[in-house]
N, C-alpha and C positions, 0 to 999 in steps of 0.2 A: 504494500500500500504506500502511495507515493505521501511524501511529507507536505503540510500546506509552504504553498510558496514551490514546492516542486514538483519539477516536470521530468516525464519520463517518455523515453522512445514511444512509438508506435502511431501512424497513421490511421485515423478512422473516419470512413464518411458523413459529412454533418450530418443532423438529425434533420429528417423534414425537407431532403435534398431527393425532390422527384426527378433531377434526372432530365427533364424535360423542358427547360427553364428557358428565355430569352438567347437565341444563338444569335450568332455573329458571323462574318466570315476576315480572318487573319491572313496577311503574308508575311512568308517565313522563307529564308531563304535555304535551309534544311529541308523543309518540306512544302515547300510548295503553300500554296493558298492551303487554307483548313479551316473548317466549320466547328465553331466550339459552343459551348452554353455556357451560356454566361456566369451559373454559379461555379462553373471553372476560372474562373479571373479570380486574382490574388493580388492584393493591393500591399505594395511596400511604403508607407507613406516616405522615410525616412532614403530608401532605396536601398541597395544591397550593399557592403563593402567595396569600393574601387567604382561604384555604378552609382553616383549620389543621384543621377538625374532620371534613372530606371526605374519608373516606379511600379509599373502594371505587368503582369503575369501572367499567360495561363498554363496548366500545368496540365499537360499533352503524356496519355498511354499511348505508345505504340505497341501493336503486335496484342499478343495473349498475356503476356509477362506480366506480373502485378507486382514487380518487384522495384522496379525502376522504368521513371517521368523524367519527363522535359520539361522547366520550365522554362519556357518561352517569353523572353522581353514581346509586350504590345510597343514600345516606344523604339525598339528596333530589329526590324526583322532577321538580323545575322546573330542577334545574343539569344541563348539557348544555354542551359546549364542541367547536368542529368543530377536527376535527384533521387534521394532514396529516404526509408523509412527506416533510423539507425537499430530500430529495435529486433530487426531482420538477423542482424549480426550482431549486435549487443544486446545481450539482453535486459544489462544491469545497469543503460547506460539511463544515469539521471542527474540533472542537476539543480541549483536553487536559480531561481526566476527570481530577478529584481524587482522589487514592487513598482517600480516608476515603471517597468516596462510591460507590467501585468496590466497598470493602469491603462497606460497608453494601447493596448490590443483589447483594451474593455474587456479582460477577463476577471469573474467574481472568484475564482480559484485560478492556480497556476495548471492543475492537476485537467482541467478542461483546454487544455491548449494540444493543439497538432505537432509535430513535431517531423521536420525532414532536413537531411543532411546535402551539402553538395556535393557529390562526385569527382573527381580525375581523374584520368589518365595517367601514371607516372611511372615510365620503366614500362617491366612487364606487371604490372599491380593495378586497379583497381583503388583507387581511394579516398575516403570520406574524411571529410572535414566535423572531425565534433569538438572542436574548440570554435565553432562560428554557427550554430545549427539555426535553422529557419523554424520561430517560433509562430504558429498560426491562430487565431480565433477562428474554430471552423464556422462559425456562424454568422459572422459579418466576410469574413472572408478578409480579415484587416493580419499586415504579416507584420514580423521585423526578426532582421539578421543579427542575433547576439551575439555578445565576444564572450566568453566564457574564460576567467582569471585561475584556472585549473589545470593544474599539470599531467591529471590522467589521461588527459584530452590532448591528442595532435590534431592537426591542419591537413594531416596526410596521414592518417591512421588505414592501414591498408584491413579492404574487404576481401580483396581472394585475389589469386592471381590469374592472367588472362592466359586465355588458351589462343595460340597462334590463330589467325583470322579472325577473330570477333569483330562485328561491325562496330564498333566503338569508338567515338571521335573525342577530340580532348574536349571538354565542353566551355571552356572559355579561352 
């Protein structure tokens, strides 16, 4: 049981998310035009790390896989970053949520916040970022990129290693 004020790994679909919501259509230069719904846009007011002016998202499955999304900048169609849900491969990964930043994502608990990691490429590896993890309000759909002041936590904490040809591109 997660502590108040903490957040722990795992991705889950908001509650009351039909699925069927306001679509759009997006250009990507990965893929092409794509038609998304809108309760897939993810607002970073603040923007990402290195991306202050990126603020809009949508976070794009390809394939079958439920393992790993794209989020896709709206404000530029060549930024794409693959994402994942660190609780995949960590299980115990949790940390403490700052209250100014629980404020700011309008959550009444830390313990209701989504949680997704960034991806790399590096070497032959596979790698997530859990010293930077993307803290979500699944219900406003309101985000922000935390810094995490924790040592258990690398920028490059390797997932698995890649097996020769994987379609895999570096994601930023």
């Amino acid at each position: 049981m997660a502590r108040r004020g903490a957040v722990r790994g795992g991705f889950r679909r908001a509650q009351g998310s039909p699925g069927n919501g306001v679509r759009m259509e997006i250009e990507t230069t990965r893929f092409g035009k794509l038609e998304i719904n809108e309760e897939r846009i993810i607002t970073f007011p603040k923007g990402l790390l290195g991306f202050p002016s990126h603020k809009r998202f949508a976070l794009i499955q390809t394939g079958d896989q439920n393992y790993f999304f794209w989020l896709q900048s709206l404000d530029d169609p060549g930024l794409a970053f693959v994402v994942t849900d660190p609780a995949i491969f960590f299980r115990d990964y949790e940390f403490a949520l700052r209250e100014d930043s629980q404020q700011e994502l309008g959550l009444s608990d830390a313990s209701e916040a989504q949680i997704l990691i960034i991806c790399n490429k590096v070497g032959e590896y596979l790698t997530g970022n859990l010293q930077g993890p993307l803290v979500i309000n699944a219900a406003s759909r309101v985000a922000q990129q935390v810094v995490l002041n924790d040592r258990r936590f690398s920028t490059r904490q390797p997932l698995f290693r890649l097996q020769g040809g994987l379609p895999l591109a570096r994601s930023a």
